[in-house]
C-alpha positions as CSV (number, residue, x, y, z in Angstrom):
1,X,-21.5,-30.0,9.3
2,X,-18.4,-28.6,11.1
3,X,-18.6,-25.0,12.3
4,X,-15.2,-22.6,12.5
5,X,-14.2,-19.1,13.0
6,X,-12.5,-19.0,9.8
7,X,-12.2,-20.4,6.8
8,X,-9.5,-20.3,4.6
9,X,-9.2,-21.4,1.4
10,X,-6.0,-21.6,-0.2
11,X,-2.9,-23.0,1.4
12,X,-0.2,-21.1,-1.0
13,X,1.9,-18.1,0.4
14,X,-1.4,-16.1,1.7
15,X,-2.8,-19.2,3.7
16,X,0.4,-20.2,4.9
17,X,1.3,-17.1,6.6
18,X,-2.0,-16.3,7.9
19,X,-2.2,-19.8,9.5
20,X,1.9,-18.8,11.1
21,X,-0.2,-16.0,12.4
22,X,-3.4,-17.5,13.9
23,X,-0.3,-19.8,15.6
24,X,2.3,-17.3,16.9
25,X,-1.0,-15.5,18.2
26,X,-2.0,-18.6,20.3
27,X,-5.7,-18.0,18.5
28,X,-8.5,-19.5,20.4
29,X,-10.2,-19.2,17.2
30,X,-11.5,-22.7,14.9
31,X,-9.8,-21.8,12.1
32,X,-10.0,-24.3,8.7
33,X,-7.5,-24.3,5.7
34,X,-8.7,-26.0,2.5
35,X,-6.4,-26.9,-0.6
36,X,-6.9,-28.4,-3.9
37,X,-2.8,-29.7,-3.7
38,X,-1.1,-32.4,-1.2
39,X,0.5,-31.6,2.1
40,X,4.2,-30.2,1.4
41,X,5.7,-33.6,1.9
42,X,3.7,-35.2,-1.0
43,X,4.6,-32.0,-3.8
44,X,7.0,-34.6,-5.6
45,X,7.1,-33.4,-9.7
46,X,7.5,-37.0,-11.6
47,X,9.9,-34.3,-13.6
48,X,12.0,-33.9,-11.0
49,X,12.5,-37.7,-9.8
50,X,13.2,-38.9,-13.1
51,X,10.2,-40.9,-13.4
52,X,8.9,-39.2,-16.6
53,X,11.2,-36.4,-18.8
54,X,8.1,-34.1,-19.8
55,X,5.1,-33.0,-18.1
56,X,2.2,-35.9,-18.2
57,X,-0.6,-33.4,-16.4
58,X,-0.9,-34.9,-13.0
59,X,-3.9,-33.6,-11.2
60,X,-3.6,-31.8,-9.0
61,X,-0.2,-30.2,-10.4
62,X,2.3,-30.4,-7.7
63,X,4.3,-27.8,-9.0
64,X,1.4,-25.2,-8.2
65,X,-1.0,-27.0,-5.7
66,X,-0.7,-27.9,-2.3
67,X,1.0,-26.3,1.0
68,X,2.9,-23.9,-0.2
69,X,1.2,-23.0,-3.4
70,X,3.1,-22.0,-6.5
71,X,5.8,-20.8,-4.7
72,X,7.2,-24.1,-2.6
73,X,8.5,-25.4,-5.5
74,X,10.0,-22.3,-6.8
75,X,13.5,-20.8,-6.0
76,X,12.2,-19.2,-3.1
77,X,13.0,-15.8,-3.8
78,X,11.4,-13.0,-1.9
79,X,11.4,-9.8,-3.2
80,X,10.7,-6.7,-0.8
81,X,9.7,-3.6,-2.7
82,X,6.9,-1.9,-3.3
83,X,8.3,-1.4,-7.5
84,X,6.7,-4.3,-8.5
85,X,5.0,-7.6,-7.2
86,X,2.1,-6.2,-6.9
87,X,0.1,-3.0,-5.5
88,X,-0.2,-3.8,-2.0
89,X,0.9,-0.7,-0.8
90,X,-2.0,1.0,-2.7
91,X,-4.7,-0.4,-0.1
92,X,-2.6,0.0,3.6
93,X,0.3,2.7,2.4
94,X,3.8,2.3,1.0
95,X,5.5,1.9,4.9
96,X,3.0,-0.2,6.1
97,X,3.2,-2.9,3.3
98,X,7.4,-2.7,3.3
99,X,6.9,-3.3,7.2
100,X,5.0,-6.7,6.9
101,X,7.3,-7.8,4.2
102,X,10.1,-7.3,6.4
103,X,8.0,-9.0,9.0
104,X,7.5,-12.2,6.5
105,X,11.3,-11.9,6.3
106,X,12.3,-11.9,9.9
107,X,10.1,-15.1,10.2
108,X,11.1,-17.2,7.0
109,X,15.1,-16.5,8.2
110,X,13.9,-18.3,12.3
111,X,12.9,-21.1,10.5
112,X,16.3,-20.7,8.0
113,X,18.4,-20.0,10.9
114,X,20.1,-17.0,9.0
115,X,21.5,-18.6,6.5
116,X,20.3,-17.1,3.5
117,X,21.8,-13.7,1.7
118,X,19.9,-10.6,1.4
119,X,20.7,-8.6,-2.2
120,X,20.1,-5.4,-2.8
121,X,20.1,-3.1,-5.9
122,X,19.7,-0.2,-4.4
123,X,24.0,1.3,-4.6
124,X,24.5,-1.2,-7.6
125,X,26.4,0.5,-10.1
126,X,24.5,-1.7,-12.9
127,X,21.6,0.5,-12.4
128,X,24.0,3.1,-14.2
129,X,25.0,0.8,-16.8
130,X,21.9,-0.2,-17.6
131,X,20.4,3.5,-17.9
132,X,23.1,4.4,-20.4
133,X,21.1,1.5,-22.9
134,X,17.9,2.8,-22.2
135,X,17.3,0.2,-19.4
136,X,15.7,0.7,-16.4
137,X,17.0,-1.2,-13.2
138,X,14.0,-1.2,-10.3
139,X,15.0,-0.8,-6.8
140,X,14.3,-3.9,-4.3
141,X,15.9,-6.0,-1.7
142,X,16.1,-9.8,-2.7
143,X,16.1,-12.3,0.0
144,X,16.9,-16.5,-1.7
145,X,16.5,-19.5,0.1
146,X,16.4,-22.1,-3.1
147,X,14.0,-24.0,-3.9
148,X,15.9,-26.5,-1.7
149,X,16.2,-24.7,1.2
150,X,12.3,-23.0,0.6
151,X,11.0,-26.4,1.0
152,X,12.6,-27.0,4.7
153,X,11.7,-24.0,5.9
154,X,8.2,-24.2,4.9
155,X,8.1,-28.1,6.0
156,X,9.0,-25.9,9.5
157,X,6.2,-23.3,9.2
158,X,3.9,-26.0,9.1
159,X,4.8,-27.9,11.9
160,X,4.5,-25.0,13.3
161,X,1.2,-23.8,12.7
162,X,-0.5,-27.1,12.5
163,X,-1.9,-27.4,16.0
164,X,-3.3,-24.0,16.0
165,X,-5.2,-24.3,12.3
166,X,-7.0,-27.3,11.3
167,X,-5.8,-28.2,7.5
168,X,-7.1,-30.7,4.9
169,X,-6.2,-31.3,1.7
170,X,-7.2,-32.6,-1.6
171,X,-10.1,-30.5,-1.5
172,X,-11.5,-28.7,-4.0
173,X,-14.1,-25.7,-3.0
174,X,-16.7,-25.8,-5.3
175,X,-19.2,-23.5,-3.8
176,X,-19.5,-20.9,-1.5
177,X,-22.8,-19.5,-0.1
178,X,-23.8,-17.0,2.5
179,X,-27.2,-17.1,4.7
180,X,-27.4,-15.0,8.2
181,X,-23.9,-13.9,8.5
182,X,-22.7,-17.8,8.1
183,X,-20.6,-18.8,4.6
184,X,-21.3,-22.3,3.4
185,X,-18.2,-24.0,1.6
186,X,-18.7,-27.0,-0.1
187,X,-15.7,-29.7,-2.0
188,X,-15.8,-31.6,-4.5
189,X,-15.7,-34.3,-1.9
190,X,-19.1,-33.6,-0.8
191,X,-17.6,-32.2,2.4
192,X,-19.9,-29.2,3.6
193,X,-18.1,-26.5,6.4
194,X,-19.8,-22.6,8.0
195,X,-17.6,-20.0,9.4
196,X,-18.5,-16.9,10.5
197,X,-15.4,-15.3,8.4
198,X,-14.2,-16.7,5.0
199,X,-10.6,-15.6,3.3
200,X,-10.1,-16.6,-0.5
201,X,-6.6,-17.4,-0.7
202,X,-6.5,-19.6,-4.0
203,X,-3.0,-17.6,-6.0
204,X,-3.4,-17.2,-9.7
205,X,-4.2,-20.9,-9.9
206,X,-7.4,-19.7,-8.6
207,X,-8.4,-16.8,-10.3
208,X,-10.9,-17.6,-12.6
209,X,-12.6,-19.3,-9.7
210,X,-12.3,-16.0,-7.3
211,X,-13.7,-14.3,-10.0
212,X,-16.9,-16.5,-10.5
213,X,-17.3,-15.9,-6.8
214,X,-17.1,-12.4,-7.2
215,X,-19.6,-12.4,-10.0
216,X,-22.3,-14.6,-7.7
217,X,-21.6,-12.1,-4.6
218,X,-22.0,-8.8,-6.9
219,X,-18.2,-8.1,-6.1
220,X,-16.9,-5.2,-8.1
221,X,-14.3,-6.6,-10.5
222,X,-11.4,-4.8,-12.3
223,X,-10.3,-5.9,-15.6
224,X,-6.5,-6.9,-14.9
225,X,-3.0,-8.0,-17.5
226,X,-2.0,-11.2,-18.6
227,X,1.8,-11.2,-19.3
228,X,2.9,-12.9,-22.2
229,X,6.9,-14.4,-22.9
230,X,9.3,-16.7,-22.8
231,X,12.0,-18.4,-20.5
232,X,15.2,-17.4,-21.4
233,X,18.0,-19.9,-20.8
234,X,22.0,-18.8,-21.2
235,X,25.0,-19.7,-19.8
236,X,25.6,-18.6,-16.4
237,X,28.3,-16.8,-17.2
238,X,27.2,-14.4,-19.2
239,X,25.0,-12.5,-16.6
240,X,27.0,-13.6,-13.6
241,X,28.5,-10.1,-13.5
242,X,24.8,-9.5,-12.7
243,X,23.7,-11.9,-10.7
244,X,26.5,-12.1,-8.3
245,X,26.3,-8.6,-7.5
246,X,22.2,-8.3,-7.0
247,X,20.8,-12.0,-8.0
248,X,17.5,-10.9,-9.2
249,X,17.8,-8.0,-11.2
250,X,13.7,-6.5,-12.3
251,X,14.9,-5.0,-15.6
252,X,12.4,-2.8,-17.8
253,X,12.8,-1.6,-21.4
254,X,10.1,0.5,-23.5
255,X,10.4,-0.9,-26.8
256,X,11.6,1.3,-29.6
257,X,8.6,-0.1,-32.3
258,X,5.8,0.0,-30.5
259,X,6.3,1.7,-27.0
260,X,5.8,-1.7,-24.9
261,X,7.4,-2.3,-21.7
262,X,9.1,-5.5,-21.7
263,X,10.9,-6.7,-18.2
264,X,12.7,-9.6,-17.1
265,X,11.3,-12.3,-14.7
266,X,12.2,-14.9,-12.2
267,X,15.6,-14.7,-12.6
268,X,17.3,-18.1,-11.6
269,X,21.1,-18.1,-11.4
270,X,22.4,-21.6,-12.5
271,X,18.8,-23.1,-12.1
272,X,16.9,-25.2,-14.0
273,X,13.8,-24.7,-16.3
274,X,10.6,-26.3,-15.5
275,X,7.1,-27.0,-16.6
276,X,4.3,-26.4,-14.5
277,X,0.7,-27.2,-15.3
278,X,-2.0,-24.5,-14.5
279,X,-5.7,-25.6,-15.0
280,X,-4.4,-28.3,-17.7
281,X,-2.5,-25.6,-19.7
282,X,1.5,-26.3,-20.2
283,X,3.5,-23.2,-19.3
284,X,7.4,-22.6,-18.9
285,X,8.8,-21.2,-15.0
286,X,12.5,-21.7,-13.4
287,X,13.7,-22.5,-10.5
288,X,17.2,-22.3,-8.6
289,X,18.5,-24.2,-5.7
290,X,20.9,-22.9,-2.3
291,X,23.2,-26.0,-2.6
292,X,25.7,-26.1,-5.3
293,X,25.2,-29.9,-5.9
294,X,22.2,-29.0,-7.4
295,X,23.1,-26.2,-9.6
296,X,23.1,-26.1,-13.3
297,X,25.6,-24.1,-15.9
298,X,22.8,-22.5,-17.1
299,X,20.8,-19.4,-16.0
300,X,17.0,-18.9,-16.2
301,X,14.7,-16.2,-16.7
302,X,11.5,-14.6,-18.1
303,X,10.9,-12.0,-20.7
304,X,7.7,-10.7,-20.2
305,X,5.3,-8.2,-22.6
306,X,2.6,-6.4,-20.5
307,X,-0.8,-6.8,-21.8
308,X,-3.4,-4.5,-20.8
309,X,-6.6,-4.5,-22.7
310,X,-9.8,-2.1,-23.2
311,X,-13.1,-2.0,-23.6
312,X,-14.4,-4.1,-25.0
313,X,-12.3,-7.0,-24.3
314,X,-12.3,-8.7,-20.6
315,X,-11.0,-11.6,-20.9
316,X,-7.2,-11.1,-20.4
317,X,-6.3,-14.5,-19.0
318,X,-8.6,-16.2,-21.7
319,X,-6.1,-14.4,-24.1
320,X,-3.3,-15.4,-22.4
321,X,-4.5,-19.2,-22.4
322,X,-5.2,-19.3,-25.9
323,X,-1.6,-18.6,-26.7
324,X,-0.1,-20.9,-24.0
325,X,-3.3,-23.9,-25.5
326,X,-1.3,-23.2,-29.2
327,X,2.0,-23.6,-28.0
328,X,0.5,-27.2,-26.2
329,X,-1.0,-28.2,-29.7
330,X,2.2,-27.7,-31.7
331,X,4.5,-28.7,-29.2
332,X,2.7,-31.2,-26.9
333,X,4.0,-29.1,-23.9
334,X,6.7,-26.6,-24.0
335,X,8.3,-25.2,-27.0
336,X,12.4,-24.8,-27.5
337,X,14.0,-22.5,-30.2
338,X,17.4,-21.2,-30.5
339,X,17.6,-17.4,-31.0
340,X,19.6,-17.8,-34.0
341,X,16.8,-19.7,-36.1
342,X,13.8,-17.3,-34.5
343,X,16.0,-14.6,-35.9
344,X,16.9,-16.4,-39.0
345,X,13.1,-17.6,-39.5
346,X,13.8,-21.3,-39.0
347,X,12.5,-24.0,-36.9
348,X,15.0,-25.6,-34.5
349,X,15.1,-28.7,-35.2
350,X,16.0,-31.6,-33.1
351,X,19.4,-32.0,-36.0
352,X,20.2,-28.0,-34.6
353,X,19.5,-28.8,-31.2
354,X,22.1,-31.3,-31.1
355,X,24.6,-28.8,-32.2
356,X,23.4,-26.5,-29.6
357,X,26.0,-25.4,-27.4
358,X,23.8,-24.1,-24.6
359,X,22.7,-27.4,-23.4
360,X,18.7,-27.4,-22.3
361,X,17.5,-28.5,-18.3
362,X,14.3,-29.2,-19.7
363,X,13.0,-31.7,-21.9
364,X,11.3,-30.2,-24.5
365,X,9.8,-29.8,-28.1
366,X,12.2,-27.8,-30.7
367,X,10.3,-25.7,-32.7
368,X,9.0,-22.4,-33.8
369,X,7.7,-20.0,-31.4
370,X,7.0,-17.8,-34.6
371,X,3.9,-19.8,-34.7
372,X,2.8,-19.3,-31.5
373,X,3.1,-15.8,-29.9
374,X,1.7,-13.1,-31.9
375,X,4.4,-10.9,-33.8
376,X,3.8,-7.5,-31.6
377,X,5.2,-9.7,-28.3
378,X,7.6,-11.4,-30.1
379,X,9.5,-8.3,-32.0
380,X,9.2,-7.0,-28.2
381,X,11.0,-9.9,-27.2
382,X,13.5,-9.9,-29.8
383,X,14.0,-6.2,-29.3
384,X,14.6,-6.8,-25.6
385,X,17.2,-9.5,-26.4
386,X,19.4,-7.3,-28.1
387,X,19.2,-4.4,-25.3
388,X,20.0,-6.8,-22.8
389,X,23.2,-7.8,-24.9
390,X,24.3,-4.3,-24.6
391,X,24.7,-5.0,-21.0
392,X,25.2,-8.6,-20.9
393,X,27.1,-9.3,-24.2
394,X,26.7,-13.3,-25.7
395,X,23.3,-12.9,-24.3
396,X,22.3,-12.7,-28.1
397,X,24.0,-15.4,-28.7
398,X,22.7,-17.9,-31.8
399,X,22.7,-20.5,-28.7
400,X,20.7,-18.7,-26.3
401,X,17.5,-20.8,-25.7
402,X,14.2,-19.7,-25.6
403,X,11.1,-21.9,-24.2
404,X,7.8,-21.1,-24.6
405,X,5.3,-20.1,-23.4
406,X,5.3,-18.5,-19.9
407,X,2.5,-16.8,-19.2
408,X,1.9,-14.9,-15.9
409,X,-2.4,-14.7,-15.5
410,X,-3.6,-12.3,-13.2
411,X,-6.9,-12.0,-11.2
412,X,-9.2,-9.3,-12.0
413,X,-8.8,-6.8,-9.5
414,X,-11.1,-7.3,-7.0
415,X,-12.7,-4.0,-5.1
416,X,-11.8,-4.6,-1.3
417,X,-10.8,-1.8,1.6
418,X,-7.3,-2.1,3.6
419,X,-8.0,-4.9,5.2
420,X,-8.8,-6.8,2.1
421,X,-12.5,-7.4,2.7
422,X,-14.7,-6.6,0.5
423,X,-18.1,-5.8,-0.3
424,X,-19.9,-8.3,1.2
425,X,-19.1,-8.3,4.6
426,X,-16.9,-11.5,6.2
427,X,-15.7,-12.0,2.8
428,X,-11.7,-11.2,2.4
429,X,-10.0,-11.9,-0.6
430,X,-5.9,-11.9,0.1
431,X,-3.0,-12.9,-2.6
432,X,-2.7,-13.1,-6.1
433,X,-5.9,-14.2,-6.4
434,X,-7.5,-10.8,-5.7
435,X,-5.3,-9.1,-8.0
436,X,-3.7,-6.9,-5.1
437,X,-0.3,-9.0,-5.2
438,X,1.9,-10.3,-7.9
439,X,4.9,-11.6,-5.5
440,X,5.8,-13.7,-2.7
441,X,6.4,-11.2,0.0
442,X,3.1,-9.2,-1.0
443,X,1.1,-12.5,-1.1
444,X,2.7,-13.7,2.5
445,X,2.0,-10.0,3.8
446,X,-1.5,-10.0,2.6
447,X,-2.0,-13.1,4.6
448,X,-0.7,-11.4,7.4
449,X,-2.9,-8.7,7.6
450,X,-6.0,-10.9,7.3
451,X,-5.5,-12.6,10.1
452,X,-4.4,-9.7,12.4
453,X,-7.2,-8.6,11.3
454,X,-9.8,-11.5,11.8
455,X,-7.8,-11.9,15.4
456,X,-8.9,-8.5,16.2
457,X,-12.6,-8.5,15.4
458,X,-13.2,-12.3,16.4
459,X,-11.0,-12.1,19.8
């Protein structure tokens, strides 16, 4: 059995940066990083090259496994605010958590060479417009890359940090032990590894998993919200006012019905709508790319209904699945519907779809999200759609597409103090998969903070 310093488990935005950091550092530290995915250069999507036009389950899922997690495949959009994303902020202070996301920023644009834009909404007079409709526009600077030009610059961090941390993928961690002061990490391989620290690091991918872990250890656990929507999917011109001014543009709405907050998502600016696959469930995402050969016509983005329950229900993401598991039975994947027939109570049919003059980047079943999302989310939805026109008009549109489902599952919050470790001591839990992050740049920072601190103590 090999014996390290650290063990990481989790390669997504958390591992990645912490490993950059164990690196820049010069650690003399055995450190391990263990993922379920492929190494970055094997994350092909049989999507994207063509080889197949909907999503066939591959296992793992390259879209959300592997170096890189969820987000190397994404459009690479790092959001720096402490509005949303996640609650970092609430564990190491409001000016700490900004400073570390600005760090992860200074070292994503080395590897980019400054090339990429940084947006801001904080002097946009949108945030006017949108108040006079009842909208709320949330402040945050918005650095892009494109899923494109994410990929290189994470292909750099790696050769980066490779030297300095010991990485192996295609494996699974199955368990996790402690016995004097050592964890014990065993695969699905067979594969058996000790260190004297351990971080969780496994995103949202890994949450039920962090949470069984939790549950073995005696780890406090915080019942957490699944978000429930749809992908949204216009013509680019219709929010280009918009998104040429701030690109991603957070924008909340309390519904007039039934006082939910609604908010839009991932916003991908003539991107592309994808499929990604999370534990075998089919769920809607975007992405967006930097080059211009790449583009679409279309833009891309979520509408999502916050879902926080009460005693006595727990099991948020089990919720959440159940929805996305109905929209896989009727649909065999992802579900497409024009917003004229949801409003007129119609299917789409493939006969309407051919009329559509919104033309569709992903493959996908016409039907009836009616069936699927309960009525509460969907009049939220609907309701949202028509405040959104008031600020973007033709975004109601009878042509406006609507995929479903997206679902966004969240962790269970899990008790740990500023440095992330928790309760049982060695034992940090960083990323989305603790529940403390929700975002990019929270999930890289998180990572960052680990490892300063593991540096600190072990060193």
């Amino acid at each position: 059995m090999k014996a390290y310093d650290v063990i990481i488990v989790g390669a997504g935005a958390t591992g990645v940066f912490a490993a950059y950091e164990f690196a820049k550092n010069k650690t003399d530290l055995k450190v391990l990083m263990l993922d379920k995915g492929n190494p970055i250069e094997r994350r092909i999507c049989p999507i994207k090259t063509g080889a197949v036009e909907q999503c066939i389950s591959c296992v793992p899922c390259n879209i959300m496994n592997g170096y890189g997690g969820a987000g190397t495949l994404s459009d690479g959009k790092y959001n720096i605010t402490n509005n949303f994303g996640g609650e970092l902020y609430r564990y190491i202070g409001r000016k700490e958590a900004i400073e570390l996301m600005e760090y992860v920023d200074d070292v994503l644009c080395g590897f980019d060479e400054g090339n990429s834009k940084l947006y801001s909404t904080a002097n946009s007079d949108l945030k006017t417009i949108a108040l006079r409709h009842d909208l709320h526009l949330l402040d945050a600077k918005v650095r892009h890359f494109g899923t494109d030009r994410n990929m290189k610059i994470l292909e750099k961090v790696y050769e980066y940090s490779r030297e300095a941390v010991e990485m192996k993928f295609r494996s699974t961690v199955t368990k996790v032990r402690k016995e004097n002061d050592i964890f014990y990490v065993k695969t699905a391989n067979g594969e058996e590894y000790s260190a004297k620290k351990l971080v969780l690091a496994s995103g949202r991918s890994g949450s039920k998993w962090i949470s069984q872990v939790c549950k073995e250890f005696g780890i406090n656990l915080e019942s957490n919200q699944v978000d429930i929507g749809v992908r949204i999917e216009i013509p680019a011109e219709i929010f280009k006012h918009i998104t040429d001014e701030v690109y991603e543009s957070k924008i909340v709405y309390q519904t007039k019905e039934y006082n939910d907050l609604v908010r839009t998502f991932c916003m991908n600016p003539y991107g592309q709508v994808v499929a990604e696959n999370t534990n075998g469930i089919i769920t809607v995402n975007g992405h967006s790319y930097a080059d211009p050969k790449l583009q679409s016509e279309n833009t891309n983005f979520a509408l999502l209904v916050s879902n926080q329950f009460t005693e006595p229900f727990k099991e948020s993401n089990e919720y959440g699945e159940s929805i996305a598991k109905l929209s896989n039975m009727l649909g065999g994947g992802v579900l497409l519907q024009r917003f004229g027939d949801l409003i007129k109570g119609r299917r789409s049919s493939e006969k309407r779809m051919r009329k559509c003059f919104t033309v569709p980047t992903l493959k996908a079943t016409a039907g009836d999200l009616s069936l699927v999302i309960p009525k509460r989310q969907l009049d939220d939805i609907i309701e949202m759609v028509y405040a959104l026109d008031k600020i973007a008009p033709g975004m109601a549109n009878e042509d406006t597409l609507l995929y479903g489902v997206e679902v966004k599952f969240y962790n269970s919050k899990v008790e740990v103090d500023k440095y992330l470790e928790t309760s049982v001591e060695g034992l940090y839990i960083a990323g989305d998969g603790g529940g403390a992050t929700h975002s990019l740049s929270q999930a890289s920072a998180s990572g960052v903070l680990v490892a300063r601190r593991l540096e600190e103590i072990l060193s």
